[in-house]
C-alpha positions, 0 to 999 in steps of 0.5 A: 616171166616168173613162170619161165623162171620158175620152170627153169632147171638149175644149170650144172654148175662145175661144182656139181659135175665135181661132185657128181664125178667125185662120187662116181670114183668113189662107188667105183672104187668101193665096187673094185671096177677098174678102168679095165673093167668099166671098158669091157663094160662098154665094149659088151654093152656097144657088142649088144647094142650094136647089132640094133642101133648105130652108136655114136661118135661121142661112145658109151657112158657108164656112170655108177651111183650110190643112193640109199645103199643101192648102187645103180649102173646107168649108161648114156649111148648116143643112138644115131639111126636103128639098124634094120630088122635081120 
């Protein structure tokens, strides 16, 4: 029963994904990505990526962060089957 709690994660609380969202604007503010830009950044990726895998409804993702003075572009794409080989 400890164990079990111990290995839980701790759940995203709304402050959190405040936070979290809060500093995306940020770094995307400081970066100049516009929403223009963070769409056609998904529309390439979704044009790439859609020749191998069959992308969901929910669509792409984009998340930009700051660590350590390195900022990262991570992506989120709900994958629904792969394409077959051409």
């Amino acid at each position: 029963m400890i164990l079990n709690f111990l290995k839980r994660k701790p759940k995203d609380n709304s402050s959190n994904l405040a936070k979290a969202r809060l500093s995306n604007i940020l770094v995307s503010d400081r970066l100049k990505v516009t929403p223009e830009i963070a769409e056609q950044i998904k529309r390439k990726i979704h044009e790439s990526l859609n020749q191998y895998i069959e992308i969901g409804e929910e669509g792409i993702k984009l998340e930009l962060n700051n660590k350590s003075g390195i900022v990262t572009l991570s992506t989120t794409v709900p994958v629904k089957k792969l394409r077959k080989g051409k």
